[in-house]
C-alpha positions, 0 to 999 in steps of 0.5 A, spaced: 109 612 073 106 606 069 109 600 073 112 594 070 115 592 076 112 585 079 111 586 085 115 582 091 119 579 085 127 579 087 132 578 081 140 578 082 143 582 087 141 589 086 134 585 088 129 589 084 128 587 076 123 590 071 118 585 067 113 587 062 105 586 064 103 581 058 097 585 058 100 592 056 102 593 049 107 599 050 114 596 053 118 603 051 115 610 052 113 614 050 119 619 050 121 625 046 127 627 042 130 631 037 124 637 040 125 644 036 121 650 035 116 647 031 118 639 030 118 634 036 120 626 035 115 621 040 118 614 040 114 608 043 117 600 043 110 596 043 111 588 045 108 586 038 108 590 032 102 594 031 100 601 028 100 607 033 098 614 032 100 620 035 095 627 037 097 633 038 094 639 041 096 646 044 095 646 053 091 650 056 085 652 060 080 651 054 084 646 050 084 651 044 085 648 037 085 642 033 088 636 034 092 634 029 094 626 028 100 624 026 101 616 024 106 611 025 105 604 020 105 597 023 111 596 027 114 594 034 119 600 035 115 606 032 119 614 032 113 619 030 115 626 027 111 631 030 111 637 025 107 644 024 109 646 031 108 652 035 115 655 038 115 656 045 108 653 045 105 647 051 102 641 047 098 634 050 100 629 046 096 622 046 099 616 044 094 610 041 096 604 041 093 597 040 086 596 042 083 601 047 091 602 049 093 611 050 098 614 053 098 621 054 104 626 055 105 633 054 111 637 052 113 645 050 117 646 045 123 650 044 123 658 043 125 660 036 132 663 035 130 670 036 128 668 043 132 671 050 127 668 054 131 664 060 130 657 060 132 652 065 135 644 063 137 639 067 144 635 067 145 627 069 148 622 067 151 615 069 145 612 071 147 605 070 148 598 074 144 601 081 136 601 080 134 604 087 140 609 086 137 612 079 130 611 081 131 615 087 135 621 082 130 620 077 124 622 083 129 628 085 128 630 078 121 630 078 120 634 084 124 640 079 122 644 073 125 645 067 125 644 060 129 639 057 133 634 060 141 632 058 144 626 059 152 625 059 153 618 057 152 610 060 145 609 061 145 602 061 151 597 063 152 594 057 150 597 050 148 591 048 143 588 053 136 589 051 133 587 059 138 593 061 134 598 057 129 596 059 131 598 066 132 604 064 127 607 061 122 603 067 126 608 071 126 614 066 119 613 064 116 619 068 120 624 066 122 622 058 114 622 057 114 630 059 121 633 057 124 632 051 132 628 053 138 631 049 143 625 049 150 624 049 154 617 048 158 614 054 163 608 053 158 603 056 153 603 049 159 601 047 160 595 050 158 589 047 155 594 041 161 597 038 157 600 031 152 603 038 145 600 034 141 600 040 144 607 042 142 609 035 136 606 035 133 608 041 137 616 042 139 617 035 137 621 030 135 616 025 134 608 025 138 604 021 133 602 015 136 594 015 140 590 019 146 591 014 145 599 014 152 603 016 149 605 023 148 613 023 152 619 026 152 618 034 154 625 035 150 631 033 147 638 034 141 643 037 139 649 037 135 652 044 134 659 044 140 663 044 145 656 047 147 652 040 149 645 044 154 640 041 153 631 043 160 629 043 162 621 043 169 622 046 170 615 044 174 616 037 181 619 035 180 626 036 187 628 032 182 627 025 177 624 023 170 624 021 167 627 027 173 633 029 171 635 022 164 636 023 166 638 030 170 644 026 165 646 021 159 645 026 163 650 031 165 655 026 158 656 023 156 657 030 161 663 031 156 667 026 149 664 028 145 669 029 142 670 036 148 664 039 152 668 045 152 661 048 156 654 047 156 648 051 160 641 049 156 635 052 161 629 051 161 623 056 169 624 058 171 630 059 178 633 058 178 633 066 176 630 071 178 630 079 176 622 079 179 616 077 178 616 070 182 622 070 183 627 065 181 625 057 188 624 054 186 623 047 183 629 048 188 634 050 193 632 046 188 633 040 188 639 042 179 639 043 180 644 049 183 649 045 179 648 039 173 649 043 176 655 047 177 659 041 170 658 038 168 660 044 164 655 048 163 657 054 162 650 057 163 642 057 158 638 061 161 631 062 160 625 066 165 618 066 168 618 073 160 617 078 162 624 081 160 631 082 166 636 080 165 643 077 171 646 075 175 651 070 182 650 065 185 655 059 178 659 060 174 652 059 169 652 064 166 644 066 161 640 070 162 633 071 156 630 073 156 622 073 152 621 079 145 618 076 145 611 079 152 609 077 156 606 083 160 612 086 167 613 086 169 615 093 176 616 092 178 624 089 184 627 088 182 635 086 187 637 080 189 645 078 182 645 076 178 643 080 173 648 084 168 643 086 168 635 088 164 630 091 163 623 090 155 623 091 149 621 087 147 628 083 144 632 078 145 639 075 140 644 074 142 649 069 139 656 069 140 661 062 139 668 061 140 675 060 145 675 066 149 669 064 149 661 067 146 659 074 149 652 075 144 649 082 147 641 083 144 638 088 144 631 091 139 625 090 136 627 096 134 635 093 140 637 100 144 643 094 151 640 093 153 646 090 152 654 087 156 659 082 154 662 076 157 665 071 157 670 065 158 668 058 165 669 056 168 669 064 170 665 070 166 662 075 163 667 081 163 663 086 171 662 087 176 665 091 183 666 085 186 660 086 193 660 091 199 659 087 201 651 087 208 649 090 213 647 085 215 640 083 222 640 082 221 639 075 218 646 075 211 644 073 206 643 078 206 639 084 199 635 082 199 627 083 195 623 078 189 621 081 188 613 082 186 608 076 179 608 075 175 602 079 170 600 074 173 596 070 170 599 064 172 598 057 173 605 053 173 604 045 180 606 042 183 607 048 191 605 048 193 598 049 195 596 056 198 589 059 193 585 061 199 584 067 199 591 067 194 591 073 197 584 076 205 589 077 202 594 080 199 589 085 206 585 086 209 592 087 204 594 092 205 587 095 213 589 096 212 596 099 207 593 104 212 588 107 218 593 106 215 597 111 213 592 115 220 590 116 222 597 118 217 597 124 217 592 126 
């Protein structure tokens, strides 16, 4: 890892920080997005603006072919659109910036559509707040192999803290330099940052042009192998809009994509959850669920509530996975739903192929938390069929909501709640401890 860490150097309470070496001109990156089967976008911030070029050739033991140049105008934050690419091929990439500054990467590229090969992606999100915490899941990760990385969400604590990006990308830098990061929006880069210029800005599809240009569609789809992913920001009103239209015609050009046999949503808050959080509301009264049900997703990747959870609803197969740095939420109430739960730092290692999907997640330690599989339209391998639940005297289920969420987070166009709302809970909380102290005694 290039460290920007000073060293000796405590700040706050978490007692690390992050600072640029004057001497080094590259603040951010290099790190790779959007990669295809025969485009990949490499993304630098330097600490000045200057022109960087990118080379690119093909990996191997004799370093075969010529290198192509792609170049980048003079800038401080540069997205260079490598084209021309070779599917499923390896590639070095070199990234020049500055006097005498290179930087050096590689990367595969995605497989064409026809491919049945399998391909392994790791899942994570929720890195946020807790340096040591992300630090220690991202060398986890390194230990692994895989494709290409998707995160669910909350990378940085408040979308709008320059210095908190920075964290963050100090942190990923080993890991976004080698595999291309897939990315889906979390309520945290939306705080302080309601238009997300800076998510846009550094995961993003495209840039802003100026700073009075509509910020672009943060929410988005792409194609590996046989799998058609979609990013979702679950932070709107699903019930309509311009993102359950696109979300709509999106799943229904995948029904008859040829060589597609597999779906997978990415969306930050799940439409369920065994933490705090809980299940998301807006959500199932919009009916996603049964929307992503009948264009046969197979599977939500999820993340909000810092846990880990597997589980399945309507068919709907799910992973929560927000155990990336965040701190961990301890208290989990399982839900109907749930097959699967711990509160513990975590990544996932998702496996596809002819066989279906294997699901590996581990702890920040590499110890295995959990490991089922499934075939692609089915039911999880793993689980016993789930006991009949005692019936409430309503006659539904006899499942209690889990506990309000600890974090404090702001979640864009939520309902409006009373801000005396928490305030009563806790006079009545206060009340139905003294009365029961009055009993005993």
């Amino acid at each position: 890892m290039r460290s920007r860490l000073l060293g000796g150097l405590v700040v706050g309470a978490l007692g690390w920080a992050s600072a640029a070496y004057a001497a080094d001109p590259v603040q951010k990156g290099p790190y790779l997005l959007h990669l295809g089967a025969s485009s990949v976008d490499v993304r630098v911030e330097l600490a000045s603006a200057a022109a960087i070029s990118v080379d690119a050739v093909v990996d191997g033991p004799s370093d075969a072919g010529v290198a192509r140049t792609f170049a980048s105008p003079s800038a401080t934050f540069h997205s260079v659109h490598l084209t021309g690419l070779t599917p499923a091929t390896r590639y070095r990439y070199t990234v020049h910036a500055g006097a005498g500054a290179a930087v050096t990467g590689t990367f595969l590229t995605a497989p064409d559509g026809a491919s049945r090969a399998p391909f392994t992606f790791v899942v994570y999100g929720d890195n946020r707040s807790d340096g040591p915490a992300h630090e220690r899941v991202v060398r986890a990760v390194q230990r692994e192999s895989y494709d290409f990385l998707v995160n669910t969400g909350d990378f940085v604590i408040d979308g709008g803290d320059d210095s908190a990006w920075q964290r963050f990308f100090d942190i990923e830098e080993p890991i976004l330099r080698d595999h291309p990061l897939f990315a889906c929006i979390g309520n945290h880069e939306l705080a302080d940052d309601r238009q997300a210029a800076h998510f846009a800005r550094y995961l993003g599809p495209t840039e802003p042009s100026g700073p009075s240009a509509a910020a672009p569609p943060i929410y988005g789809s792409f194609r590996w192998g046989r799998a058609r992913f979609f990013l979702l920001n679950a932070f709107v009103d699903w019930a309509s809009g311009a993102e359950r239209t696109w979300l709509e015609d999106a799943l229904g050009q995948a029904d008859h994509e040829p060589g597609v046999d597999l779906r997978v949503a990415v969306i930050h808050h799940g439409p369920h959850s065994a933490g705090p959080h809980g299940d998301n509301e807006r959500l199932l009264a919009a009916h996603i669920d049964d929307l992503l049900v009948a264009h046969h997703v197979d599977l939500v990747l999820a993340g909000h509530d810092h846990i880990y959870e597997r589980g399945e609803a309507k068919g709907l197969k799910y992973i929560v996975t927000g155990g990336g740095g965040a701190p961990l939420y301890r208290e989990t109430r399982p839900i109907p739903s749930t097959r699967k739960v711990e509160a513990t730092y975590n990544y996932v290692l998702a496996t596809v192929s002819d066989d279906g999907v294997a699901i590996l997640a581990k702890r920040a330690d590499g110890s295995t938390l959990d490991q089922c599989s499934f075939a692609r339209g089915g039911s999880w391998l793993c689980d016993p069929k789930p006991a009949a639940r005692p019936a409430s005297s309503s006659g539904g289920a006899a499942t209690a909501p889990p506990s309000p969420g600890p974090c404090g987070c702001s979640v864009p166009g939520a309902p409006g709640r009373s801000p005396l709302a928490p305030f009563a809970l806790a006079l009545v909380a206060l009340v139905l401890v003294r009365r029961r102290s009055g009993a005993e005694t």
